[in-house]
C-alpha positions as CSV (number, residue, x, y, z in Angstrom):
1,X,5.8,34.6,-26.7
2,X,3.3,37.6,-27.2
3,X,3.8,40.7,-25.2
4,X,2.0,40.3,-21.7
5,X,1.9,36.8,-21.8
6,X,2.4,34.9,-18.7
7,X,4.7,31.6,-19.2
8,X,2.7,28.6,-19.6
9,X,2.6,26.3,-16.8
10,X,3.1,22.9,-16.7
11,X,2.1,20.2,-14.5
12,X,3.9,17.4,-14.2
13,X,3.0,14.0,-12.2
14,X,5.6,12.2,-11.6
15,X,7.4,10.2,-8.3
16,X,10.5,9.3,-9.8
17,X,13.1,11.8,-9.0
18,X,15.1,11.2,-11.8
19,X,12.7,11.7,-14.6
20,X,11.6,15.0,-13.0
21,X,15.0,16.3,-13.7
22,X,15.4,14.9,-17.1
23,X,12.4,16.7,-17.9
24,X,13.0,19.6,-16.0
25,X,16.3,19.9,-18.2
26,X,14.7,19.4,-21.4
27,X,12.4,22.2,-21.0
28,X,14.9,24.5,-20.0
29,X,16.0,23.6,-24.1
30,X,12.9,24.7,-24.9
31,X,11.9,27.8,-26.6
32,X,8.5,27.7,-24.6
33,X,8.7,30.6,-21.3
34,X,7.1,28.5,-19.1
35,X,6.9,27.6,-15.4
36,X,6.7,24.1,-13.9
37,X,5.0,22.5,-10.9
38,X,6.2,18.9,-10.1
39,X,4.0,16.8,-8.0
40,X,5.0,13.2,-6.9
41,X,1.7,11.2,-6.6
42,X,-1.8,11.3,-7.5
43,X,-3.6,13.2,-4.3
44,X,-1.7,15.6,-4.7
45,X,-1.9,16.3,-8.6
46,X,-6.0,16.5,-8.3
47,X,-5.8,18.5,-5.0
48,X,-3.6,21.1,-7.2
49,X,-6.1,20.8,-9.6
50,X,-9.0,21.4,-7.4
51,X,-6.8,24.2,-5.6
52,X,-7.8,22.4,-2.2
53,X,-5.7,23.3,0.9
54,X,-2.5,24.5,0.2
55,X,-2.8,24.4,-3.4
56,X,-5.9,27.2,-2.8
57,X,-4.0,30.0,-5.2
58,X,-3.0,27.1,-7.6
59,X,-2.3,28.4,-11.1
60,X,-4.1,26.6,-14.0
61,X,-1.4,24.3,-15.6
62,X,-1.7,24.5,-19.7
63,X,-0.4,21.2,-19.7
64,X,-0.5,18.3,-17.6
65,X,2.6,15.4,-18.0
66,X,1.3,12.4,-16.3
67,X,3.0,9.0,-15.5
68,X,0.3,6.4,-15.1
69,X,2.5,4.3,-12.0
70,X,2.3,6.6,-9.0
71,X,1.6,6.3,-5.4
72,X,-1.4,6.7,-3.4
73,X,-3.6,7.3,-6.4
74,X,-2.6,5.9,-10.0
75,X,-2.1,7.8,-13.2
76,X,-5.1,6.1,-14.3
77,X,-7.7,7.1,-11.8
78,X,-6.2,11.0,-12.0
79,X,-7.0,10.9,-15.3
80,X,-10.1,9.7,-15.8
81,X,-11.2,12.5,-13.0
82,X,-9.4,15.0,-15.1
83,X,-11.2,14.2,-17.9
84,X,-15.0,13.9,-16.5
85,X,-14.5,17.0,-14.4
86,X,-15.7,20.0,-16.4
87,X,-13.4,22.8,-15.2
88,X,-10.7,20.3,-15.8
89,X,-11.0,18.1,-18.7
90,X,-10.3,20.8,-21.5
91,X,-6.5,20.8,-20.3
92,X,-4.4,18.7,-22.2
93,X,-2.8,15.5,-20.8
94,X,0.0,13.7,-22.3
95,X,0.7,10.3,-20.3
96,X,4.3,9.9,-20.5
97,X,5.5,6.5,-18.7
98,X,7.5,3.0,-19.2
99,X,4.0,1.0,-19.7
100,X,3.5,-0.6,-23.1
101,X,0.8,-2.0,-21.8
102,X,-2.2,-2.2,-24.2
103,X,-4.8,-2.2,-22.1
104,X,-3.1,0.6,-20.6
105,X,-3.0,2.6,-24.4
106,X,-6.5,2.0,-24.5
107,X,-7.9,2.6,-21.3
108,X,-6.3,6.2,-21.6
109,X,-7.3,6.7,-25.4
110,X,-10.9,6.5,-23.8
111,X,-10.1,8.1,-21.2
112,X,-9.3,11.1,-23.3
113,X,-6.1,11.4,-22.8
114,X,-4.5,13.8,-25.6
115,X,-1.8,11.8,-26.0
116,X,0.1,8.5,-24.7
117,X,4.0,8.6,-25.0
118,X,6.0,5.3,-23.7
119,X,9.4,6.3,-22.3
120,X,12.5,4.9,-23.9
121,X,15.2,3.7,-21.8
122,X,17.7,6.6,-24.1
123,X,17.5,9.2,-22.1
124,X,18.5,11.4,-25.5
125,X,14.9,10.5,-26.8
126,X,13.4,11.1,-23.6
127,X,15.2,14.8,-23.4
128,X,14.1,15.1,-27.3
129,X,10.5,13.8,-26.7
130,X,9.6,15.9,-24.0
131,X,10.7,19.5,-26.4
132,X,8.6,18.5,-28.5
133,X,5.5,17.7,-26.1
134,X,6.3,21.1,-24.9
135,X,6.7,22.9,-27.7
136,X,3.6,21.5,-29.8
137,X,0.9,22.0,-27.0
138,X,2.4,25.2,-25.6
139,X,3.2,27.1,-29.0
140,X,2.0,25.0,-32.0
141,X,-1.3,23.9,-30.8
142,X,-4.6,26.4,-30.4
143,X,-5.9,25.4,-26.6
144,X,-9.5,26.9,-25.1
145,X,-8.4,29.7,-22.4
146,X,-9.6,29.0,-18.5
């Protein structure tokens, strides 16, 4: 990380308890400084992302980690405001869920999503995947500042 950069934050969307700590273990094997904000359904994620109500002083995320099966407003319908909102849709969002789904690949591909990662049931590849999600789009990758 460059001197006087903040740690990149990352959003993640996600109502199973579980995979938020898988994932919240894999980044800590990360090289990435970072900061993460887990958020179990969909209201919430674009509220955050609006910085409505609580979330008022919300940080930008740098990334967004999405599952597409959560409550009270899908994956789906989160992304596609992401993605037509114009102070929102330049943030990268990498669906990571158990759907194999076609129509669910699809749908997101035109959706914009920046990438669509189906979950194994290993939880080794899961740990594995998500370093490298992290590490790509928060080091490797060149992303438009706020």
């Amino acid at each position: 990380m460059e001197r006087g950069q903040s740690p990149k934050l990352i959003l993640l969307v996600e109502d199973n308890r579980g995979d938020v700590r898988l994932i919240q273990e894999a980044l800590k094997e990360t090289t990435v400084a970072h900061q993460m904000v887990a958020l179990k359904n969909g209201i919430e994620a674009m509220s955050y992302l609006r910085r409505e109500g609580e979330y008022a002083g919300a940080q930008r995320p740098d990334l967004i980690m999405l599952d597409l099966n959560l409550p009270k407003k899908d994956g789906r319908e989160v992304l596609a405001e992401i993605k037509t909102d114009p102070k929102l849709k330049r943030i990268p969002v990498v669906v990571l869920t158990t759907s194999k789904n076609q129509e669910d690949v699809c749908r997101s591909y035109d959706l914009h999503v920046n990438a669509y990662i189906t979950k194994s049931g290993r939880l080794d590849r899961v740990f594995n995947v998500v370093k490298m999600i992290a590490e790509f789009w928060l080091e490797i990758v060149t992303l438009p500042s706020e």
